[in-house]
C-alpha positions as CSV (number, residue, x, y, z in Angstrom):
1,X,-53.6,-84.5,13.7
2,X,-51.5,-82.3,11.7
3,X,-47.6,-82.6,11.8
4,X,-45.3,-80.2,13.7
5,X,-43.8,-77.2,11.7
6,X,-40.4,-78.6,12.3
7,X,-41.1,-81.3,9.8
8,X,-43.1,-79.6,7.4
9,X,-39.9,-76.9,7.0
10,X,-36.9,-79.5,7.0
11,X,-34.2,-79.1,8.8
12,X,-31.8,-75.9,8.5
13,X,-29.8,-77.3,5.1
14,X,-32.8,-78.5,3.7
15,X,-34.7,-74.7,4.0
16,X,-31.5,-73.0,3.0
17,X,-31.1,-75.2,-0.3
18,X,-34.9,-73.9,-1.0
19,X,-34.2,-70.4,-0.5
20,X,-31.0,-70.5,-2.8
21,X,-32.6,-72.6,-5.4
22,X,-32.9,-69.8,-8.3
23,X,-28.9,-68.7,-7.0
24,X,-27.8,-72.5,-7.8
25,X,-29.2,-72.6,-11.0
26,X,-26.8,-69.9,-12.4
27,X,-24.1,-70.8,-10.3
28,X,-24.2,-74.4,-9.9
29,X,-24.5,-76.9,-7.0
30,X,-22.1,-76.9,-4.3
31,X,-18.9,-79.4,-4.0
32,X,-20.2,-82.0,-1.8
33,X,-16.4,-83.4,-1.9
34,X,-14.6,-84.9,1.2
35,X,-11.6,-82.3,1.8
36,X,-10.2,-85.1,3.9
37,X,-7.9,-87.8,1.3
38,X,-4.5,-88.1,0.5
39,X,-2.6,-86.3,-2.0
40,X,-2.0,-88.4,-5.3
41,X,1.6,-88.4,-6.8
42,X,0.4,-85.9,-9.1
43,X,-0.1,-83.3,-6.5
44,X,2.9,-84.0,-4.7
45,X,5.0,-83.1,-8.1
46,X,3.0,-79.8,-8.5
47,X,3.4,-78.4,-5.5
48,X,7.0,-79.4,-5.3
49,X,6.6,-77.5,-8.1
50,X,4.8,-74.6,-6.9
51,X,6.8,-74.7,-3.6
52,X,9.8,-74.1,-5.8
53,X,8.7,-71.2,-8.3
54,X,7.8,-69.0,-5.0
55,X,11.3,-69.7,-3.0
56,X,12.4,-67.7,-6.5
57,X,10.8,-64.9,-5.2
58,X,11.1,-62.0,-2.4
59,X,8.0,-59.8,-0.8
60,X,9.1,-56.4,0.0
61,X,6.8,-53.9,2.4
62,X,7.4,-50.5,1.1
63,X,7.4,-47.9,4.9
64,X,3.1,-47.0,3.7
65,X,2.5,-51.2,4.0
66,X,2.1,-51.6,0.2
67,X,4.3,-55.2,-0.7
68,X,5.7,-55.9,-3.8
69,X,7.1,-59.2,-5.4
70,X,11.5,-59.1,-6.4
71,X,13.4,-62.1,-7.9
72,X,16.1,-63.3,-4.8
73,X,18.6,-63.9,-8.0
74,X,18.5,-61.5,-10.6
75,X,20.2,-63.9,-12.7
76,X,18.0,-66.3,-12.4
77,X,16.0,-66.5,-15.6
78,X,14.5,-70.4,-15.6
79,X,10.9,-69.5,-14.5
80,X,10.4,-65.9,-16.6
């Protein structure tokens, strides 16, 4: 007896990474990472860091919805 189609297709990942075969060879596999870990120590410092460059900084909406960007002290020169 011959098999099912279900099983000579794969499952829905497994036709989807044949389909997209040429498309990962010039952009490259996919991150297969876990998004779920703690932060290292080194991550905490930058975005302390980060955190702190944009509290330097002001967002303005114009009346037409445009936004632009404004130092909150003018005087402030450490991260320019």
């Amino acid at each position: 007896m011959a098999k099912g189609n279900s099983q000579d297709k794969g499952n829905a990942s497994q036709r989807f990474m044949r389909a997209t075969g040429k498309l990962r060879a010039i952009f490259g596999p996919a991150n297969r990472s876990s998004l779920v870990h703690d932060m290292t120590e080194e991550n905490r410092r930058l975005l302390a860091q980060r955190e702190a460059e944009s509290r330097q900084w002001e967002t303005v909406t114009r009346p037409d919805g445009s936004t632009y960007v404004l130092p909150r002290n003018p005087d402030d020169k450490s991260l320019r």
